[in-house]
N, C-alpha and C positions, 0 to 999 in steps of 0.2 A: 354695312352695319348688320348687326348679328339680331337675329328675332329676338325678342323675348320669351318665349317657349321653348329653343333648342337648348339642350343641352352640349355646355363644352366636353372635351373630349380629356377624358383625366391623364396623364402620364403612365403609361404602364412600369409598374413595380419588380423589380429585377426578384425573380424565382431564387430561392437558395436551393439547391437538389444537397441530398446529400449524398458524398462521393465514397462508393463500395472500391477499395483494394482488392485487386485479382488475385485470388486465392493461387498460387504455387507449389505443388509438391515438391518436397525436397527430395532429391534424390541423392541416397548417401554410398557415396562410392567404398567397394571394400577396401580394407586398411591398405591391403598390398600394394594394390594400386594408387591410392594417393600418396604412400611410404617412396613409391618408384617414380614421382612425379617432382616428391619433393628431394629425392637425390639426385633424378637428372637437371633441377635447378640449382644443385649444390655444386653440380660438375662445370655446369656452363658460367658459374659466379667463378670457382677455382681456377679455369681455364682464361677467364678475362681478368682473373687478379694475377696469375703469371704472364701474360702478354705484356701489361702497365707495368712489370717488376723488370722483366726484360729492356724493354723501351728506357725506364729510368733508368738501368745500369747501366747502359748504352752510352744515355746522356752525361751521366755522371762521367764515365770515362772519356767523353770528349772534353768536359768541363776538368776534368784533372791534365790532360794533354794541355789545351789552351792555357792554361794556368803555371803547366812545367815551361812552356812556352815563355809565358812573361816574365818570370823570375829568371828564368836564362838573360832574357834581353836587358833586365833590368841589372845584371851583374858586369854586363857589359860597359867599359868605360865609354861615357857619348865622348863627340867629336872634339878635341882637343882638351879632354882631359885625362889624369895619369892615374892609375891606380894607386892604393900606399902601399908600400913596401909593408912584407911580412916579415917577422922578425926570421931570421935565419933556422934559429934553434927552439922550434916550435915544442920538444918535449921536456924543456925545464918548464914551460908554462903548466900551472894547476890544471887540474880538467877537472870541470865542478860536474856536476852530473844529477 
């Protein structure tokens, strides 16, 4: 049981500080040299934009093979059936164009 004469003990009150931002000098680089930083980032974008251009023509031309590939097979007659005869005299037909 607590006296009557002590006093409780109050909750301490959270402090607000207030917060200083660390001053920074800027250091400003001369033109030449941020000019030369931002072409050899222009080189090294150009150089990975030809490697991916490489790569997809690659792709492409495997995707045009595999594709001369299926129109081959698909002109082939399957198994037991017979192509249709061409008419004989192919240059009286029209050629529309």
């Amino acid at each position: 049981m607590l006296k009557p004469n002590t006093k409780r003990r109050q909750k301490p009150q959270a402090v607000v500080a207030a917060v200083a931002l660390p001053v920074v000098a800027a250091v400003v680089q001369p033109v030449a040299k941020r000019l030369a930083r931002i072409e050899a980032l222009l080189l090294e974008m150009r150089f990975e934009q030809d490697v991916l251009g490489k790569r997809l023509n690659a792709i492409k031309g495997q995707l045009e093979v595999l594709s001369e590939r299926r129109v081959s097979k698909d002109h082939r007659p399957r198994h037991g059936e017979r192509r249709r005869a061409r008419p004989a005299n192919t240059a009286a037909l029209p050629q529309l164009h």
